[in-house]
Biopython code that builds the backbone (N, CA, C, O; Angstrom):
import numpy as np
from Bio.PDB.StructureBuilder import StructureBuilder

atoms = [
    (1, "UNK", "N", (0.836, -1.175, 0.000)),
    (1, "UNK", "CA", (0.000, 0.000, 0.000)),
    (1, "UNK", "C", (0.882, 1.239, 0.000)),
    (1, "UNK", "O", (1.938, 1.288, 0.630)),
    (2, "UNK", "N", (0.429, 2.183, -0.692)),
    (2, "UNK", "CA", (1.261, 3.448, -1.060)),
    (2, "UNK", "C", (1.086, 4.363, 0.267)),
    (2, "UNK", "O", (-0.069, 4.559, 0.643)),
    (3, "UNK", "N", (1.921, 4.812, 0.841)),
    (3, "UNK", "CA", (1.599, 5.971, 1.649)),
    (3, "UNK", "C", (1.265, 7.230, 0.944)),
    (3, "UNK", "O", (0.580, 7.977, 1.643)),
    (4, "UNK", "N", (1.503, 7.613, -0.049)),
    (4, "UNK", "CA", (1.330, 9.100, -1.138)),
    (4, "UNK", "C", (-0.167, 9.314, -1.018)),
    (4, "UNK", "O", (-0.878, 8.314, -0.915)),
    (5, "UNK", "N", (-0.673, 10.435, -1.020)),
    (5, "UNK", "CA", (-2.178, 10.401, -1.002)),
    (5, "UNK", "C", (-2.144, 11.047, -2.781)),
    (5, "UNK", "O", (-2.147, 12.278, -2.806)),
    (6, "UNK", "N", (-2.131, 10.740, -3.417)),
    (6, "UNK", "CA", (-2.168, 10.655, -5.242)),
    (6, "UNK", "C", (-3.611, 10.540, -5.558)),
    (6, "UNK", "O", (-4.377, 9.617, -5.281)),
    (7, "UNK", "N", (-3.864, 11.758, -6.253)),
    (7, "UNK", "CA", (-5.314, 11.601, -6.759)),
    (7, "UNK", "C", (-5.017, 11.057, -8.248)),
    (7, "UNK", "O", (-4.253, 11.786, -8.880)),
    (8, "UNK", "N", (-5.464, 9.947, -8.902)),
    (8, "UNK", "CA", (-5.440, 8.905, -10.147)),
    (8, "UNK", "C", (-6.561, 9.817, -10.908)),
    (8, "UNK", "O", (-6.416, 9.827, -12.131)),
    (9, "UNK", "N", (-7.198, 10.266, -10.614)),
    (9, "UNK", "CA", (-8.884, 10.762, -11.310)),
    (9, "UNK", "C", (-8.783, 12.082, -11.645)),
    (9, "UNK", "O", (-9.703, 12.519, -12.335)),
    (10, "UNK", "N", (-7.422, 13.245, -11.168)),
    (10, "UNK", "CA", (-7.614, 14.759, -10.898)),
    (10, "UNK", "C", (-7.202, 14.911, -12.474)),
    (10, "UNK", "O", (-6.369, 14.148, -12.963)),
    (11, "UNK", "N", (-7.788, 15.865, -13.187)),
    (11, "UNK", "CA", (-7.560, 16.451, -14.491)),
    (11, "UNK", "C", (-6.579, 17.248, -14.551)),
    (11, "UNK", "O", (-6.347, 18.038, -13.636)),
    (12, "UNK", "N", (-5.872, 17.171, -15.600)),
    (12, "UNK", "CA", (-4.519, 17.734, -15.938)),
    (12, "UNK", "C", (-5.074, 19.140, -16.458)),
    (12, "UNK", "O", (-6.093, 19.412, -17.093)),
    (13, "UNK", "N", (-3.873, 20.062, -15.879)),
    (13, "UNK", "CA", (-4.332, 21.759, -16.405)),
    (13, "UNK", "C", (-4.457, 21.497, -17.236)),
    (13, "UNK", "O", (-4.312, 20.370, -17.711)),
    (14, "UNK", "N", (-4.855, 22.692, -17.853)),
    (14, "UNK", "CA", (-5.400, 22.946, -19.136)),
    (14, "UNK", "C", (-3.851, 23.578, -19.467)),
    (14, "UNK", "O", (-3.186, 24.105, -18.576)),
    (15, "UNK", "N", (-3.271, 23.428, -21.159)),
    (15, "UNK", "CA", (-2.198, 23.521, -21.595)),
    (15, "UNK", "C", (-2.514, 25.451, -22.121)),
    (15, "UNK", "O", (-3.601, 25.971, -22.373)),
    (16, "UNK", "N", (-1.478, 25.935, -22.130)),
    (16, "UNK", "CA", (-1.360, 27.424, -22.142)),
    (16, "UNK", "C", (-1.588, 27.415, -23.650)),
    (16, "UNK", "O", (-1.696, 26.252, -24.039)),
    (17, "UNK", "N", (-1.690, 28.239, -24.561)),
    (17, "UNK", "CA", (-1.864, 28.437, -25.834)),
    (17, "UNK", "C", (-0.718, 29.156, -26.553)),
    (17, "UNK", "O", (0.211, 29.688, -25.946)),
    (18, "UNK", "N", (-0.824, 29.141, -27.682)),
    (18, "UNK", "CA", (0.476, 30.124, -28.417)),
    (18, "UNK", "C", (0.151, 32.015, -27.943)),
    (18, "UNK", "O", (-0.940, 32.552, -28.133)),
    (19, "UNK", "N", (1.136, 32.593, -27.446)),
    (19, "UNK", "CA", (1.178, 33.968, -27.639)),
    (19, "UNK", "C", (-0.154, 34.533, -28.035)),
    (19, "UNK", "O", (-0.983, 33.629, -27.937)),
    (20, "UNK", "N", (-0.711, 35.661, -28.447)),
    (20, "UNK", "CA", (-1.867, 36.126, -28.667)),
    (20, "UNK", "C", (-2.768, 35.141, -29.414)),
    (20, "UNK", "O", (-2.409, 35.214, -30.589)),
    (21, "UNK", "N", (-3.417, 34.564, -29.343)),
    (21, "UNK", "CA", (-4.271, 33.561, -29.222)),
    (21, "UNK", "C", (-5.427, 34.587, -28.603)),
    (21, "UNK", "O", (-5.388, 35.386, -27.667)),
    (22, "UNK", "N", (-6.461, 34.213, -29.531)),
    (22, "UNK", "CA", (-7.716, 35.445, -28.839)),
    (22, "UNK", "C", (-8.507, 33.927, -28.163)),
    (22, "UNK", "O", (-8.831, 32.885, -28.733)),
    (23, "UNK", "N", (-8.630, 34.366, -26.697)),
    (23, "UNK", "CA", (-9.440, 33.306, -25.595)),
    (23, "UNK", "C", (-10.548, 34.257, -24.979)),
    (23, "UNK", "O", (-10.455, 35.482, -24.913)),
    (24, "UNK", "N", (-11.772, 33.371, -24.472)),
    (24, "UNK", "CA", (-12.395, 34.047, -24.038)),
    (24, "UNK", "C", (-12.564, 33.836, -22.667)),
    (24, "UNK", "O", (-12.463, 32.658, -22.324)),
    (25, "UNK", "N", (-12.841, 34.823, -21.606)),
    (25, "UNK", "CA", (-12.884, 34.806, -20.277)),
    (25, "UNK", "C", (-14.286, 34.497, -19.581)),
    (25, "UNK", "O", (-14.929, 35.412, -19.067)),
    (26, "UNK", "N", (-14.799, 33.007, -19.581)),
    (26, "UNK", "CA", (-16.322, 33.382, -19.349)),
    (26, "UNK", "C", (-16.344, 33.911, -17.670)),
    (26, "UNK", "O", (-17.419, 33.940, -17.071)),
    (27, "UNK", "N", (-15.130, 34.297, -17.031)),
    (27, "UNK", "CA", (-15.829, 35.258, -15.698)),
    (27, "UNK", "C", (-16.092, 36.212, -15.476)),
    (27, "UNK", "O", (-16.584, 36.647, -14.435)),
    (28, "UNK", "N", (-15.777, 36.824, -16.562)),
    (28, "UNK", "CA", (-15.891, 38.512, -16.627)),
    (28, "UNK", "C", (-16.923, 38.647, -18.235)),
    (28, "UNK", "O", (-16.602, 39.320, -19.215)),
    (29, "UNK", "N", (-18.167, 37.805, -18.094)),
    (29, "UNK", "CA", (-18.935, 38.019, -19.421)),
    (29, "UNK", "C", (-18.561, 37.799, -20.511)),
    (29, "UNK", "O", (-18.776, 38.503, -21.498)),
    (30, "UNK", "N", (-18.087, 37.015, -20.477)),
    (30, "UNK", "CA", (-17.204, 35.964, -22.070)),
    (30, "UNK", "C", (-16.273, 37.108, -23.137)),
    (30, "UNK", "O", (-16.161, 37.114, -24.363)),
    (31, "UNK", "N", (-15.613, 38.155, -21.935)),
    (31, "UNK", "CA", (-14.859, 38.845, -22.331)),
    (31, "UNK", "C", (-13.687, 38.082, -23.315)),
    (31, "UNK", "O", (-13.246, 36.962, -23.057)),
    (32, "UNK", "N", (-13.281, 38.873, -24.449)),
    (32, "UNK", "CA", (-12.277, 38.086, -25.587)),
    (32, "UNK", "C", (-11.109, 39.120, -25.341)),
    (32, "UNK", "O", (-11.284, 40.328, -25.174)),
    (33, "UNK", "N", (-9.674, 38.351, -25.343)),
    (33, "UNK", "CA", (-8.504, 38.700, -24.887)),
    (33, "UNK", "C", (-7.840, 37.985, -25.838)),
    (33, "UNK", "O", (-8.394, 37.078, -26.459)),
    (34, "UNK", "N", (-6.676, 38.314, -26.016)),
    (34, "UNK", "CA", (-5.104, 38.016, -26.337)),
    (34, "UNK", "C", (-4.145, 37.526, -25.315)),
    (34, "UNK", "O", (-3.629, 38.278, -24.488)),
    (35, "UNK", "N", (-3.825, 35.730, -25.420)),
    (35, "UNK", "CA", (-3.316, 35.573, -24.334)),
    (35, "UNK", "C", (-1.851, 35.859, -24.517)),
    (35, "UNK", "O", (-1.216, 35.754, -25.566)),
    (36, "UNK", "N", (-1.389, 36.254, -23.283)),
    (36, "UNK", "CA", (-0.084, 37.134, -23.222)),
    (36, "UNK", "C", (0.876, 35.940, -22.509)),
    (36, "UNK", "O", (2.092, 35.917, -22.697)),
    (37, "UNK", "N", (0.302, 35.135, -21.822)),
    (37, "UNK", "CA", (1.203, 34.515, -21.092)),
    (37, "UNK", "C", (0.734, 33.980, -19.528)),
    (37, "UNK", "O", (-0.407, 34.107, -19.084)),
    (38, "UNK", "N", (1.741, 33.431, -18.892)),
    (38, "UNK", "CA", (1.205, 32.363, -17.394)),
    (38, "UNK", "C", (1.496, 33.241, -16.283)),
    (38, "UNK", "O", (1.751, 33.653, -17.414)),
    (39, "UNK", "N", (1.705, 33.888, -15.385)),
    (39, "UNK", "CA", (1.609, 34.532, -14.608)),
    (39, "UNK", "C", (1.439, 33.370, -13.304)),
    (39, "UNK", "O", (0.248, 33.309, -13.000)),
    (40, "UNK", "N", (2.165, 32.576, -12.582)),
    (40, "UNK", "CA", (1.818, 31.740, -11.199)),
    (40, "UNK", "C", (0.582, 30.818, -11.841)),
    (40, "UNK", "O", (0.367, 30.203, -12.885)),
    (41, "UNK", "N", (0.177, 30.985, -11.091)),
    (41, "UNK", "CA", (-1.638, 29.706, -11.517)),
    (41, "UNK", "C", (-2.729, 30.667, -12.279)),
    (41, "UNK", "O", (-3.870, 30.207, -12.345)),
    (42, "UNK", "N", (-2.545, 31.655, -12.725)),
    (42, "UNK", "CA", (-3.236, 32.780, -13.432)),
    (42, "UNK", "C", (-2.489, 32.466, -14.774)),
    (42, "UNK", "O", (-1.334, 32.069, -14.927)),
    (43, "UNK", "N", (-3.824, 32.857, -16.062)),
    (43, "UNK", "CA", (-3.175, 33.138, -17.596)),
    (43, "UNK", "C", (-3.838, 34.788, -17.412)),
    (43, "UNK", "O", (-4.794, 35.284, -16.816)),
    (44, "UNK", "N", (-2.298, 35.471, -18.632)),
    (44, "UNK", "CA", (-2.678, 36.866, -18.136)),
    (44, "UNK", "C", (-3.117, 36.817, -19.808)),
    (44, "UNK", "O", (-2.668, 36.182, -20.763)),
    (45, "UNK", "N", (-4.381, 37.959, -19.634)),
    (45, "UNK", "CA", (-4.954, 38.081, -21.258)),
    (45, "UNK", "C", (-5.135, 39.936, -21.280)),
    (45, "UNK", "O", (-5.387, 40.556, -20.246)),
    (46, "UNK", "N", (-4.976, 40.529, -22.463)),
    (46, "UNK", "CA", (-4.738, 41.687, -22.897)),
    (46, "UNK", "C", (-6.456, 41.998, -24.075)),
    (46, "UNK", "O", (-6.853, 41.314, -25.019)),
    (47, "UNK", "N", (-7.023, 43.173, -23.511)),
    (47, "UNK", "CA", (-7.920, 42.941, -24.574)),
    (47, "UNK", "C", (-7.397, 43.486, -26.378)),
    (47, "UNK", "O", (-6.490, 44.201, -26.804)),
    (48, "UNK", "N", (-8.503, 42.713, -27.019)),
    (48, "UNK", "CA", (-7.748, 43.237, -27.906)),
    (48, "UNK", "C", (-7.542, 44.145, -28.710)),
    (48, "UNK", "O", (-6.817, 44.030, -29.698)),
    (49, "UNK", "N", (-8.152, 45.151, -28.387)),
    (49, "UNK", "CA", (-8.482, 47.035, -28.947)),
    (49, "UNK", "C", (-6.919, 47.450, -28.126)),
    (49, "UNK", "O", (-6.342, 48.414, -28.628)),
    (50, "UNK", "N", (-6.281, 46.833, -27.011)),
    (50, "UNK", "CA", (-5.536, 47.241, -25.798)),
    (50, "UNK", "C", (-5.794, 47.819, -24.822)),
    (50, "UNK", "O", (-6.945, 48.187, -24.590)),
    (51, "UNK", "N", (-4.842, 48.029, -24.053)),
    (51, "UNK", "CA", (-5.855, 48.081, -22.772)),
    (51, "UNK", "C", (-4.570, 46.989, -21.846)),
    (51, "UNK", "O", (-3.710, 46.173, -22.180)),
    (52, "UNK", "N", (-5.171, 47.674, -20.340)),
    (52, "UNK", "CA", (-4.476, 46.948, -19.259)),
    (52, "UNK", "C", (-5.016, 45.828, -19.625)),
    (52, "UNK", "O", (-6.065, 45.775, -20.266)),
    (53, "UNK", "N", (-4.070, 44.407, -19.096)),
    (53, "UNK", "CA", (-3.647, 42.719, -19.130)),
    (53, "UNK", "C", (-4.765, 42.702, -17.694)),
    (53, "UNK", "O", (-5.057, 43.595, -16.898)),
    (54, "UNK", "N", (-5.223, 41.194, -17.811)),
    (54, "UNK", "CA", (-5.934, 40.911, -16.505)),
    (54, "UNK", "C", (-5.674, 39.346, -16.281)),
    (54, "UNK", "O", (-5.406, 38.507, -17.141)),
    (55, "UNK", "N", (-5.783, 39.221, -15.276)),
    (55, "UNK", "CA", (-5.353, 37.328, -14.613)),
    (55, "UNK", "C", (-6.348, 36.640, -14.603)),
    (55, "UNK", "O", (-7.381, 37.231, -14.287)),
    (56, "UNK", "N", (-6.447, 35.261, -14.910)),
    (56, "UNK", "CA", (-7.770, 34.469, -15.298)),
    (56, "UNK", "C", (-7.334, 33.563, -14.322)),
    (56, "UNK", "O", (-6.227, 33.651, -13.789)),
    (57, "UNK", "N", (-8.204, 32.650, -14.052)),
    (57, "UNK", "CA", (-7.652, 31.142, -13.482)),
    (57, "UNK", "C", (-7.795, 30.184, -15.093)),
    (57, "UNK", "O", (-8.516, 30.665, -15.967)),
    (58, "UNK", "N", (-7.269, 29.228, -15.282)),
    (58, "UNK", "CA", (-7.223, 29.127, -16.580)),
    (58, "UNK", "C", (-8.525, 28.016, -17.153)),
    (58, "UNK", "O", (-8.688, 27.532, -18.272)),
    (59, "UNK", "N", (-9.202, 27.885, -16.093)),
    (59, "UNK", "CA", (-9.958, 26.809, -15.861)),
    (59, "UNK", "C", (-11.409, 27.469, -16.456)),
    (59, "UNK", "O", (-12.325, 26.860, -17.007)),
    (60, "UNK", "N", (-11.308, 28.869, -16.169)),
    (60, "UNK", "CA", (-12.290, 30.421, -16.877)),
    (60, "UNK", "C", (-12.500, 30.554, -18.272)),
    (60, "UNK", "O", (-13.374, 31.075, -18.965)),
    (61, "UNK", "N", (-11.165, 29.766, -18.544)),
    (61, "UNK", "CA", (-10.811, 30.338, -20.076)),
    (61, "UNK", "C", (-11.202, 29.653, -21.400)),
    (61, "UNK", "O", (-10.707, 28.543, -21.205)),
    (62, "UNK", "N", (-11.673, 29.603, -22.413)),
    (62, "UNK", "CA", (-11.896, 29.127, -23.707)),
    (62, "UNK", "C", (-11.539, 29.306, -24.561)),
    (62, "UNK", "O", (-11.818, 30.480, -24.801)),
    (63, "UNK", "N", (-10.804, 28.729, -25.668)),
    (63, "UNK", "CA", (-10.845, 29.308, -27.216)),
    (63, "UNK", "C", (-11.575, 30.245, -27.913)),
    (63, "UNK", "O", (-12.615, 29.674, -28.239)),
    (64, "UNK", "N", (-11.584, 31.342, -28.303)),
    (64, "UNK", "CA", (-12.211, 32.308, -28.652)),
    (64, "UNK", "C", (-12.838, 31.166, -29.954)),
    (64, "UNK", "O", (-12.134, 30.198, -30.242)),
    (65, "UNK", "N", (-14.228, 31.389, -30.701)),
    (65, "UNK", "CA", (-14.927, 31.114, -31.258)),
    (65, "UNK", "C", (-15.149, 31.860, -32.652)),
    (65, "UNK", "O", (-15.536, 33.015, -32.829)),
    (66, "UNK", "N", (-14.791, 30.870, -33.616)),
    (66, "UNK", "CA", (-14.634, 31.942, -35.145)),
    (66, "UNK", "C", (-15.250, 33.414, -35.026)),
    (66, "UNK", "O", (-14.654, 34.475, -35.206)),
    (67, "UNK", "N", (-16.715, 33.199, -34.646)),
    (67, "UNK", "CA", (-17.453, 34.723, -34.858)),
    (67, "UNK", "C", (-16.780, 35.442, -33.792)),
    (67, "UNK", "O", (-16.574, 36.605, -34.140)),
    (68, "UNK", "N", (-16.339, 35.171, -32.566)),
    (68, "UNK", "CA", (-16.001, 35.818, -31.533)),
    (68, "UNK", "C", (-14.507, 36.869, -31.608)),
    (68, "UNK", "O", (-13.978, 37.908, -31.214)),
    (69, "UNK", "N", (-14.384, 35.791, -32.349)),
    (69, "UNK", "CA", (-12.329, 36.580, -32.830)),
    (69, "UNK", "C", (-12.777, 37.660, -34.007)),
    (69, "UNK", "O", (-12.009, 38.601, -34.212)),
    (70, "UNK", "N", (-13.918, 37.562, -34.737)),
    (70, "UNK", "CA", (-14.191, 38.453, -36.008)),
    (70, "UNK", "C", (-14.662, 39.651, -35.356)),
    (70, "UNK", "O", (-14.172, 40.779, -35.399)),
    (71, "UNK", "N", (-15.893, 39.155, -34.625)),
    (71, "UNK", "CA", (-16.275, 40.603, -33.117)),
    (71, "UNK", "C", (-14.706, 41.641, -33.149)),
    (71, "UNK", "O", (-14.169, 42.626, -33.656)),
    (72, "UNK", "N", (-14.526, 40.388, -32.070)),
    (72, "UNK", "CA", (-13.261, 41.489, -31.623)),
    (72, "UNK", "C", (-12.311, 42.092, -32.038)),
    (72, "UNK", "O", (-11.757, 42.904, -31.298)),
    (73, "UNK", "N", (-11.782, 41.833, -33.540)),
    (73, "UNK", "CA", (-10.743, 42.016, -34.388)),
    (73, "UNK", "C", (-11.611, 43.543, -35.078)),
    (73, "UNK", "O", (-11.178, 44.694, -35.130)),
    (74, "UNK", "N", (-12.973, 42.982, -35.549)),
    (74, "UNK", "CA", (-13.851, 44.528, -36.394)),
    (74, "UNK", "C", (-13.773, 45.281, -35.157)),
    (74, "UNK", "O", (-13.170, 46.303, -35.486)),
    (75, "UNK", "N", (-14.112, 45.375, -33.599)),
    (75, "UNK", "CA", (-14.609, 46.488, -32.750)),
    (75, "UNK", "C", (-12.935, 47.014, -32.656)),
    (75, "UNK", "O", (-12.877, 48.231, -32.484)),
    (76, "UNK", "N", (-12.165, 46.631, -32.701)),
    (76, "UNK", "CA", (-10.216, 47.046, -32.644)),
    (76, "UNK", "C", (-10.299, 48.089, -34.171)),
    (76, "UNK", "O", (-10.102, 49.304, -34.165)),
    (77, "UNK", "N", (-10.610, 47.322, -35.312)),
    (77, "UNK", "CA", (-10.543, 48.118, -36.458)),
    (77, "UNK", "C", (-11.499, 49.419, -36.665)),
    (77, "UNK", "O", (-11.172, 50.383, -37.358)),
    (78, "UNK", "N", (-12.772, 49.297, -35.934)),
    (78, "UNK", "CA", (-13.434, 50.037, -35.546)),
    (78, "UNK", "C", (-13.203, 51.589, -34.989)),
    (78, "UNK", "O", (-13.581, 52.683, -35.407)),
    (79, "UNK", "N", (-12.346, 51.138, -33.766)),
    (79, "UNK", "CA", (-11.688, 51.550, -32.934)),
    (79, "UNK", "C", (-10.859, 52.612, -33.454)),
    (79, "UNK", "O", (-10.921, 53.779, -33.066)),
    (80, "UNK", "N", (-9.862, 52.044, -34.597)),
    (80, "UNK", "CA", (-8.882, 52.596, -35.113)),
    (80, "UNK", "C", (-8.894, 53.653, -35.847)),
    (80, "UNK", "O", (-8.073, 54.570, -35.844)),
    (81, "UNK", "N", (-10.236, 53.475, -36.757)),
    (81, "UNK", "CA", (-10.805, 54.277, -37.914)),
    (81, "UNK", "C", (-11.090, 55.269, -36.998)),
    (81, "UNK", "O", (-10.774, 56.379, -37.428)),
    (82, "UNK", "N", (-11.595, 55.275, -35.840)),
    (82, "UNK", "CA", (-12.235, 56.598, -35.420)),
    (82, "UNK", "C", (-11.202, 57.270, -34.752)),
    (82, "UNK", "O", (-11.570, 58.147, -33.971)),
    (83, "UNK", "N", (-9.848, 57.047, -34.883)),
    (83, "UNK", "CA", (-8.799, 57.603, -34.231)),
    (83, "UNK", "C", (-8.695, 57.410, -32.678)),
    (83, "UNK", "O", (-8.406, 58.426, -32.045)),
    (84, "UNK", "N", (-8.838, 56.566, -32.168)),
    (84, "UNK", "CA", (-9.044, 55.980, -30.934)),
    (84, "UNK", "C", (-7.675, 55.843, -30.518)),
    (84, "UNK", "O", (-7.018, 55.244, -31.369)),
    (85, "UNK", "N", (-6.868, 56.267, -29.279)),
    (85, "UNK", "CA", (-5.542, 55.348, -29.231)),
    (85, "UNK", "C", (-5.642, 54.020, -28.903)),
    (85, "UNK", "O", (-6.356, 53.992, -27.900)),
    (86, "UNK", "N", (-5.190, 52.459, -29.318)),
    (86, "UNK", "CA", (-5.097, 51.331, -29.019)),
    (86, "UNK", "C", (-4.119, 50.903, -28.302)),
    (86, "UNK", "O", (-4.048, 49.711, -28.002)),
]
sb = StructureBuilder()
sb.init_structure("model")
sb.init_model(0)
sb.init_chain("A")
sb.init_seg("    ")
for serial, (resi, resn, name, xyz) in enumerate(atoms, 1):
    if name == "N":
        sb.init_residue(resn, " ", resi, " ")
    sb.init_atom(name, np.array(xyz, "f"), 0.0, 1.0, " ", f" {name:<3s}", serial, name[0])
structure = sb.get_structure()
């Protein structure tokens, strides 16, 4: 008998993604970000118009969704046209 108390059943993190990778945050209203990177047990994501980075638990986080990355890429271009700083 093992003395280790080893959970056999616990799910492996979730694997970090490539560099800006648009993910979505469903804790903050399925906010869509650019992931920037790991930060401790936090993924830090950047929106993507810019803007201050914010910490997720990564367990929050999803693949941004074809229409979702098109959203957010037009409201950035959007953004731009109207002379907005990004």
């Amino acid at each position: 008998m093992c003395s280790e108390d080893v959970r056999l059943d616990a799910p492996d993190p979730p694997r970090a993604p490539a560099p800006g990778t648009l993910m979505v945050d469903t804790s903050r209203a399925d906010r869509v970000g650019e992931f920037r990177g790991v930060a401790g047990p936090y993924w830090s994501l950047r929106p993507v118009g810019g803007g201050a980075e914010w910490e997720v638990e990564p367990r929050h986080v999803r693949p941004a969704l074809l229409i979702e990355q098109l959203r957010a890429r037009t409201a950035r271009l959007n953004a731009r046209s109207r002379g907005e700083v990004l």
